[in-house]
C-alpha positions as CSV (number, residue, x, y, z in Angstrom):
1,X,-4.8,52.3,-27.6
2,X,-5.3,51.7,-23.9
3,X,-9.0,51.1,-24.1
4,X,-7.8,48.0,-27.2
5,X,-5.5,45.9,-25.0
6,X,-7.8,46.2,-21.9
7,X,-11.2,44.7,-23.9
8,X,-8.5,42.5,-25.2
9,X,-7.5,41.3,-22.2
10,X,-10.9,41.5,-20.5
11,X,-12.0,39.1,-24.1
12,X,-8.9,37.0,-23.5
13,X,-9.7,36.2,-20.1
14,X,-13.2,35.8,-20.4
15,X,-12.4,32.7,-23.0
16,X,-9.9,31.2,-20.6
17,X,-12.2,31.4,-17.1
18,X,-15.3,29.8,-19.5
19,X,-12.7,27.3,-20.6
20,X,-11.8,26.2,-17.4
21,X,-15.6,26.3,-16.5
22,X,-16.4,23.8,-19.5
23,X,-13.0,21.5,-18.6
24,X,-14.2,21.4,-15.0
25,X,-17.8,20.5,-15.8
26,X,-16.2,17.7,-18.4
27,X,-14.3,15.9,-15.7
28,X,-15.3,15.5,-11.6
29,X,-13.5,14.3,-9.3
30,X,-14.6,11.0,-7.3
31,X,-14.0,10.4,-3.6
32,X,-13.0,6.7,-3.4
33,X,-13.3,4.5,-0.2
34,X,-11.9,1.5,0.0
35,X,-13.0,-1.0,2.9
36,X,-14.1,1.9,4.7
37,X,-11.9,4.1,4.4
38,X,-11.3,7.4,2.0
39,X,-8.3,7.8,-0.1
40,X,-6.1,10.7,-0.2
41,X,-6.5,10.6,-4.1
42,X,-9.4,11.0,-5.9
43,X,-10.8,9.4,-9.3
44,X,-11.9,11.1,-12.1
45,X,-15.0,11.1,-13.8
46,X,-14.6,11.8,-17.9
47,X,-17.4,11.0,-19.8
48,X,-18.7,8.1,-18.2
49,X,-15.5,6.1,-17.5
50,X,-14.1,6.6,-14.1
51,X,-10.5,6.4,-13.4
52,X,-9.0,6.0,-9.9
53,X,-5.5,5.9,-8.3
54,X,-4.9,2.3,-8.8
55,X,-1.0,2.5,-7.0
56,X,-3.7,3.7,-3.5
57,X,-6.2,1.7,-4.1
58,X,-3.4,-2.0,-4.5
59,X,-1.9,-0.3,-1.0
60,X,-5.0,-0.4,0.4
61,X,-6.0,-3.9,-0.6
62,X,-2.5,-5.0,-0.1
63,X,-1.8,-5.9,-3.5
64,X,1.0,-6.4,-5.7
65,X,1.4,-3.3,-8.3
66,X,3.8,-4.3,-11.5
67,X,3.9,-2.5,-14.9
68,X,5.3,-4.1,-18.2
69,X,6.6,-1.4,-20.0
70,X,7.0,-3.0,-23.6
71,X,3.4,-4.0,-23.3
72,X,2.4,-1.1,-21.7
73,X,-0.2,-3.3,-18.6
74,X,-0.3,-2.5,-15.4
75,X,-1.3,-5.8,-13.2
76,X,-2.7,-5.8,-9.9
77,X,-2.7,-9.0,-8.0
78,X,-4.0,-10.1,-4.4
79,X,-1.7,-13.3,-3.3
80,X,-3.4,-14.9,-0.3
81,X,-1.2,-14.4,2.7
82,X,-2.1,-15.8,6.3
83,X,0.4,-14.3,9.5
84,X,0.5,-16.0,12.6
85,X,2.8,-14.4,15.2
86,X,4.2,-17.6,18.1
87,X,5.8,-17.0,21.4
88,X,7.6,-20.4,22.0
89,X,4.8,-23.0,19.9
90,X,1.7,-20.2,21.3
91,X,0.4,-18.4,19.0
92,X,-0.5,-14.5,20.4
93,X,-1.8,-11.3,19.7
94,X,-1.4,-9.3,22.6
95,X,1.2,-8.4,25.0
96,X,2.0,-6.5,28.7
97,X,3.0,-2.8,28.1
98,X,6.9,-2.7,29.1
99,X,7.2,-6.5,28.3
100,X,10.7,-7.9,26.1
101,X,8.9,-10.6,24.4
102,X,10.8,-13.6,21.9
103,X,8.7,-14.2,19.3
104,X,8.7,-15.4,15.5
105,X,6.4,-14.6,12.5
106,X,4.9,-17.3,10.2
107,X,3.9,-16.3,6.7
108,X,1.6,-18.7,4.3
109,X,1.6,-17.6,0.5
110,X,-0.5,-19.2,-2.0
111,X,-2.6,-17.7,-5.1
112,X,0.6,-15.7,-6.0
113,X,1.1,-15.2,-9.5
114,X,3.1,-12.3,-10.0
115,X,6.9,-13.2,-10.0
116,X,9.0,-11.4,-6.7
117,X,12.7,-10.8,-6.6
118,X,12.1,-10.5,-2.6
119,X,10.3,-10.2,0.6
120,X,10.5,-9.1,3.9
121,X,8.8,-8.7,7.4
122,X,8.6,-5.9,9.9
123,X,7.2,-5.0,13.1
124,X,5.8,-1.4,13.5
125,X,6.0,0.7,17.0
126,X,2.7,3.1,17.8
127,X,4.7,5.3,16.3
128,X,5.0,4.2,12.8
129,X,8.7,3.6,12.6
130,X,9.4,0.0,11.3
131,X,12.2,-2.2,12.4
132,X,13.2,-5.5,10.6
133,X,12.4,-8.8,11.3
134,X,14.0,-10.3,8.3
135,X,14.1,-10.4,4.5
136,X,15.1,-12.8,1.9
137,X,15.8,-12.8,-1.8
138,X,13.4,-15.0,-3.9
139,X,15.6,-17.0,-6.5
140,X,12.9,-19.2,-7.6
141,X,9.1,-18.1,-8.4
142,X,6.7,-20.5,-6.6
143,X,2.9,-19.7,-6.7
144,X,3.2,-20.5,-2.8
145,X,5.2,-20.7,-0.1
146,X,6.0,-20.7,3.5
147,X,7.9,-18.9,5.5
148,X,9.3,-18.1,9.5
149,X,11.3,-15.7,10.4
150,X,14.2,-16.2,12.9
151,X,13.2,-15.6,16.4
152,X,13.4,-11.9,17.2
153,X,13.5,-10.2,21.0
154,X,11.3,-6.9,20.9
155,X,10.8,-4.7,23.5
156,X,7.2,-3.4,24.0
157,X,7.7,-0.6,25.5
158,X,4.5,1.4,25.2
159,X,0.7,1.1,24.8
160,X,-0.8,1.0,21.2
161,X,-0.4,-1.4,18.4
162,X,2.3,-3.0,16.9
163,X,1.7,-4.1,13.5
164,X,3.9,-6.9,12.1
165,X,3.5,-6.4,7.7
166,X,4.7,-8.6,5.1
167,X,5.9,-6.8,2.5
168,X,6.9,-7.9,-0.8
169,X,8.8,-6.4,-3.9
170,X,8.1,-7.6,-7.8
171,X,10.8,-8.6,-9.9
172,X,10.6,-5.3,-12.2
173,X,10.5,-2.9,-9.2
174,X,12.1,-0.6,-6.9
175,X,9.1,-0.7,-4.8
176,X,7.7,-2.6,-1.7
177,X,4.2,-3.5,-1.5
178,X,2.6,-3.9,1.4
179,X,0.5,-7.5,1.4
180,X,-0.3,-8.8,5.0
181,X,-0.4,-7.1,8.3
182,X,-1.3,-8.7,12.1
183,X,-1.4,-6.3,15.2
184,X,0.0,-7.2,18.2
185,X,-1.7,-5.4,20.7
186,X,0.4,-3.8,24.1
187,X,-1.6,-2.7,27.3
């Protein structure tokens, strides 16, 4: 009776480790780099259509993600967005380590064609924490736009960069999508 359940088992496994085998050899995984650099997702290869991580992959090309769940699409669009960062009417990039500098951020939006229920921009310290510039509610869709913040006062008070992102959040989501970024650099 022993010796019936163990070549049971021994068959039962030796069906599932071949099935995983043959599932494995079905699918690979993909590496996908995007301007550069790798993703912390892979794709998939299935029988020669690929699928990648679409959500990582609009991050990394600082698109705009949105998902229409009665039609079941997912849309991925690229608006055109220029920064400029000025100190008084100068426009700057870099700054003196230990410096309290006034400055204001300047966004131009064009080629956007998903609608937004808001936006918002940040400055970033070296050490990734994000404080708010400012943010505004979007009660009319326009395909473009422009935009400057209120004048800010931000300390600089170690070396490293100092990214300044436009962010911007579609009208059916929770989520904020990253979709311009300018460094300003302290040394």
């Amino acid at each position: 009776m022993k010796l019936k359940k163990l070549l049971v088992l021994v068959v039962l496994l030796s069906i599932w480790g071949g099935t995983m085998i043959l599932a494995d050899a079905a699918s690979q995984r993909v590496k996908v780099i995007v301007n550069g650099s790798e993703l912390n997702e892979t794709g998939l290869l299935e029988e020669n259509k690929t699928y990648l991580p679409l959500r990582q992959i609009a991050g990394a090309l600082q698109s705009l993600i949105s998902w229409d769940e009665s039609t079941k699409r997912v849309a991925l669009n690229k608006p055109n967005v220029h920064m400029f960062l000025f100190k008084d009417t100068t426009v700057f990039g870099k700054v003196n380590k230990g410096s309290k500098v006034t400055f204001s951020a300047w966004a131009q939006v064009d080629s956007l064609t998903t609608d937004i229920s808001a936006f918002k921009i940040v400055i970033a310290g070296p050490d990734g924490k994000e404080d708010l510039i400012q943010s505004q509610e979007v009660a009319s869709q326009k395909d473009n736009f422009w935009f400057r913040t209120k004048e800010v006062r931000y300390l600089f008070d170690s070396s490293g960069n100092y990214p300044v992102r436009m962010y911007m959040k579609p009208s059916r989501s929770d989520e904020w999508n990253l979709v311009s970024e300018k460094l300003i650099i302290a040394e």
